[in-house]
C-alpha positions in Angstrom: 224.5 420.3 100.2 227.7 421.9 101.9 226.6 423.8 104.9 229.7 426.6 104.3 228.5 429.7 102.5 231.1 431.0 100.2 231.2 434.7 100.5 234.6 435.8 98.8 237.6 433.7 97.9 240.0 433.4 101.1 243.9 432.9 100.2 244.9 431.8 104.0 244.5 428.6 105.6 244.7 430.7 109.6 245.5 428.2 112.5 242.5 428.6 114.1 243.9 429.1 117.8 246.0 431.9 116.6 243.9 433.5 114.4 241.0 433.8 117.2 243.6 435.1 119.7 244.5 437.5 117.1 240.7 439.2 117.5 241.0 439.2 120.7 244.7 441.2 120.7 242.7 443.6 118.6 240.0 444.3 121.3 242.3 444.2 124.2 244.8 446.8 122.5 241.8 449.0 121.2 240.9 448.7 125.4 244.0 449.5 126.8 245.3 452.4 124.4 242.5 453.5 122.4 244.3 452.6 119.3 243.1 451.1 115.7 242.9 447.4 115.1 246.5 446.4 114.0 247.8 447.8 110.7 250.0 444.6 110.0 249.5 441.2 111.4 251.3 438.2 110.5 249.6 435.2 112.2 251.0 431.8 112.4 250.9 428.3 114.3 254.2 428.9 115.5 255.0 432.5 115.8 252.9 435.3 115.2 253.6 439.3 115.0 251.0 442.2 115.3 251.5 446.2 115.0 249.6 449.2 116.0 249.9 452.5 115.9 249.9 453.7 120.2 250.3 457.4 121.4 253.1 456.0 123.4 255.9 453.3 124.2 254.0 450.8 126.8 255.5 450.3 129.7 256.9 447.1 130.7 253.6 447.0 133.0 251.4 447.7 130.4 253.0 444.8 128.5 252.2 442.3 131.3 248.9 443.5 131.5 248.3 442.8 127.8 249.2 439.3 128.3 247.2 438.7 131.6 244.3 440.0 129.9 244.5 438.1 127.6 245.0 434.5 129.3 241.8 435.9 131.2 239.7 436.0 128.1 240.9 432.7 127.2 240.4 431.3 130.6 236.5 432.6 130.4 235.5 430.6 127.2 233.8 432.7 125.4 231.8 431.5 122.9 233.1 432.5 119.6 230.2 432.6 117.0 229.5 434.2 113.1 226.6 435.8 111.9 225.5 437.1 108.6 224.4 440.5 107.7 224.3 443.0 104.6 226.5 446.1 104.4 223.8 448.6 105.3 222.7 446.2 108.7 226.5 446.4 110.2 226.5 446.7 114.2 227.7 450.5 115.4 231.3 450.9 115.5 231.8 447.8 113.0 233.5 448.9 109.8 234.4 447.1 106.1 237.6 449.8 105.7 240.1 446.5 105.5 237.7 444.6 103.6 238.0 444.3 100.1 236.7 446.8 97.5 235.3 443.7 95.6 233.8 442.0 99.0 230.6 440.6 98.9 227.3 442.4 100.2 226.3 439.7 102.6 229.5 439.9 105.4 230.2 437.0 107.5 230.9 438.6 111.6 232.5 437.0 113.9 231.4 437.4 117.6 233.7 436.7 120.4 231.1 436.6 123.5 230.7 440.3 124.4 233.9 441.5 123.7 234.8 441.8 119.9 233.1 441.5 116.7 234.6 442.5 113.4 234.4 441.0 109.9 235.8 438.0 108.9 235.8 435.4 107.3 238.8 433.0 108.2 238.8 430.0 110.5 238.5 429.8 114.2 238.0 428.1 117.2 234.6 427.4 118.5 235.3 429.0 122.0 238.3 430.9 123.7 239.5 428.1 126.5 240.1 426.2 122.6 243.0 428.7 122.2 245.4 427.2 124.6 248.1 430.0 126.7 248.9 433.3 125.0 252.7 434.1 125.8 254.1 436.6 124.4 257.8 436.5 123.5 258.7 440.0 122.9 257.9 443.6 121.7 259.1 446.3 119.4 259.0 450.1 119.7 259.6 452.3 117.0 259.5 455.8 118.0 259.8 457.7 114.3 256.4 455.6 113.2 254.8 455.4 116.9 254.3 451.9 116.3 254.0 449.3 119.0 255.1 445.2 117.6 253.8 442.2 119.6 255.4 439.1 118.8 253.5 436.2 120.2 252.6 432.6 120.2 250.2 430.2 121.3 250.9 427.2 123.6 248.3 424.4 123.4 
């Protein structure tokens, strides 16, 4: 019997390093400026590219501390684990607004020690120090649509 539970058909095959850090540049951003999860990702094995909407243009400070943070979290291998719950049994301040209308009622979370949990139900790695070294190679302002651009990749 295969041990994976099928809960909705998944189009992406995520490089599991990259998609993991990906949750965790959601958290750290949602720490940091009190912003959404990102509105537009784009994750890849070689390069990848997240956007959020921010209240302001982060300093060049604020930029290295995004990528500190985040070689922290990585550096404290945290365990990343999934667990199963229905729609009306979702932790507080977990919500299915990106998921689709047609998704399942069991949804798969995925738990990143203490730190971020969010539905999903792509591939990643068994715990942080797995990821390898965030680095980020550059970002993007754009002042008309407030919207902040990291481009990123991981080094393994």
């Amino acid at each position: 019997m295969d041990d994976e539970i099928l809960l909705n058909d998944h189009n992406k095959d995520e490089f599991p390093p990259a998609h993991t850090a990906e949750h965790l540049l959601n958290q750290t951003m949602q720490r940091l400026f009190g912003c959404e999860r990102s509105y537009n990702a784009h994750v890849e094995r070689k390069k990848s590219k997240m956007s959020f909407h921010l209240d302001h243009k982060p300093s060049r400070q604020e930029e290295k501390e995004i990528e500190r943070r985040m070689n922290l979290l990585i550096d404290e291998d945290l365990p990343v684990t999934f667990e199963f719950v229905t729609r009306d049994r979702l932790p507080e301040g977990v919500t299915l607004d990106r998921l689709p209308q047609d998704a399942s009622e069991t949804i798969r979370l995925v738990r990143i020690g203490d730190y971020d949990v969010c539905p999903c139900i792509g591939r990643h790695v068994r715990s942080t120090s797995q990821i390898g070294r965030f680095e980020m190679l550059g970002t993007n302002w754009d002042e008309h649509e407030r919207s902040f651009r990291v481009r990123f990749k991981i080094v393994q």
